[in-house]
N, C-alpha and C positions, 0 to 999 in steps of 0.2 A: 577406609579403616582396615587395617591389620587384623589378619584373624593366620598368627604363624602356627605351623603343627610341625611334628616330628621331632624326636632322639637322632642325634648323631652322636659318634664313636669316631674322633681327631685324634692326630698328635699332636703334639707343642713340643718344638723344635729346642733347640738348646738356647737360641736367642729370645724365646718366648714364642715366636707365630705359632700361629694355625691354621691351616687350610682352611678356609670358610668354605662349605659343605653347597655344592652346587645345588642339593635341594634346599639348602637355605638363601642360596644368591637370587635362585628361581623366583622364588617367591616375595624376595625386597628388591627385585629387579628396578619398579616403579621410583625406590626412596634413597638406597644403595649410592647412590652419587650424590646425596645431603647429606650423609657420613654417620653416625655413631656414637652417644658417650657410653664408656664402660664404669662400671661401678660396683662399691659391695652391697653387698644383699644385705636389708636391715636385720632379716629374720634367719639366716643361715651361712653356713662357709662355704658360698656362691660366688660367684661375679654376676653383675645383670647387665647385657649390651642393652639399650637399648638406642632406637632408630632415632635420627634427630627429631621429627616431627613430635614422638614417642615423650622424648626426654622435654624438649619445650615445654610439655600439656603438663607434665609431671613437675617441671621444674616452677611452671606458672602459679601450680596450687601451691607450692611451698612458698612462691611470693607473696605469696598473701596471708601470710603467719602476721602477726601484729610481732615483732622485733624489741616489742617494751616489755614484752613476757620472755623471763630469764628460761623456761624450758622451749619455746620456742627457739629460740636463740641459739640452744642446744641440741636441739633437733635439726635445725637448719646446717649449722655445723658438720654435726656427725652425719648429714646426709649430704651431703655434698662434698665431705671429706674423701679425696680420692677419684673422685668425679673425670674422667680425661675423655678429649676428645679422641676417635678412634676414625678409623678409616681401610678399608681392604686395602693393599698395593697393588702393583700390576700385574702381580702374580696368584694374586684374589687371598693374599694371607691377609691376617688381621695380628697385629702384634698387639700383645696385653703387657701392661706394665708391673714390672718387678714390685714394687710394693701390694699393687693388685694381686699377680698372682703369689706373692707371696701369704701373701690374706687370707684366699680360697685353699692352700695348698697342691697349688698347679705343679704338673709336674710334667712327666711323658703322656702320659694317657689321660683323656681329657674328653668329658661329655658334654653335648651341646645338648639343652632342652626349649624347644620354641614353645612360647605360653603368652600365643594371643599377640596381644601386641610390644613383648621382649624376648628375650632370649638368657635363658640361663646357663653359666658356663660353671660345671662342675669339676674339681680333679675326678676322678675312676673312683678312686677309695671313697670319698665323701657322697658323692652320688650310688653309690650299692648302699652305705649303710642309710641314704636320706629313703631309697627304695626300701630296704629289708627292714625301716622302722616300725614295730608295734604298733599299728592304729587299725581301732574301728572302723570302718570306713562304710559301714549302716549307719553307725552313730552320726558319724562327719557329716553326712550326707544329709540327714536327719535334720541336724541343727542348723548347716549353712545354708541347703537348697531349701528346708521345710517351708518356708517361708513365703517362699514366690512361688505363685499360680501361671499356671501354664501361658497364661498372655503377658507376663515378664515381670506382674506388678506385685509386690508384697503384701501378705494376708497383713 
C-alpha cells in the first residue's frame, strides 16, 4: 500500500514535461515501471497522477455503477473524461497532456502534492489560493475525523 508524502516545487517545460521529483521516484520506485493514469480532479483545478495499481482499484469501483442509471452514466463519463495513460521517459520527466494541463491552468511553475496513494499536480497560482483558502480547520477536523475512534472504527 502507498502511503506518498511531500510538496514539490517543478517546472513544466514548454512541451509540457516535468521533472518527476526524485523524492517522489523514491518512493514509487516499487510501481513506477506499471506507469500512470493522469486525470482531472472532480473537486478542483488539479490534475490527479495516479499509480496504475492506484487508478485499477478506483477505476473498478466506477465499474460497478449500474450503466441503466442516467447519472451514473454521467458520472462515469465525466470521470473518465480525459483519463491518459502516463509514463516517466528516460529522462524521469513525465509529460502531461495539453487539454490536461490546460484544465488545471499548468503553466511554468507547477506544484506536485503527494496524498496517500496519488499525487496532485497543481499550476503555482491555484495551489497558493487552494492553500491561502478560508477554512476552519477545528471545524474540518471536527466533522470529518470526529467520528473515528482511535482503533480506526466509526462512533
Amino acid at each position: 500500500m502507498l502511503n506518498l508524502l511531500g510538496e514539490y516545487q517543478c517546472k513544466c517545460d514548454a512541451k509540457g514535461r516535468i521533472m518527476f521529483p526524485a523524492g517522489l521516484r523514491k518512493q514509487l520506485k516499487e510501481v513506477v515501471h506499471e506507469g500512470f493514469v493522469i486525470n482531472r480532479d472532480m473537486f478542483s483545478k488539479c490534475l490527479v497522477l495516479y499509480p496504475m495499481q492506484q487508478w485499477s482499484e478506483v477505476s473498478a469501483q466506477v465499474g460497478r455503477l449500474n450503466r441503466f442509471v442516467a447519472k451514473n452514466v454521467q458520472f462515469i463519463r465525466r470521470f473518465n473524461n480525459g483519463a491518459t495513460r502516463a509514463e516517466l521517459d528516460s529522462a524521469g520527466r513525465l509529460l502531461l497532456p495539453p487539454a490536461l494541463t490546460s484544465f488545471a491552468g499548468v503553466t511554468k511553475e507547477v506544484r506536485l502534492l503527494a496524498l496517500g496513494d496519488r499525487v496532485e499536480i497543481w499550476s503555482q497560482e491555484a495551489y497558493v489560493e487552494m492553500v491561502n483558502e478560508d477554512v476552519d480547520m477545528a471545524a474540518l477536523s471536527e466533522e470529518v475525523m470526529g467520528g473515528i475512534n482511535p482503533d480506526g472504527d466509526a462512533k
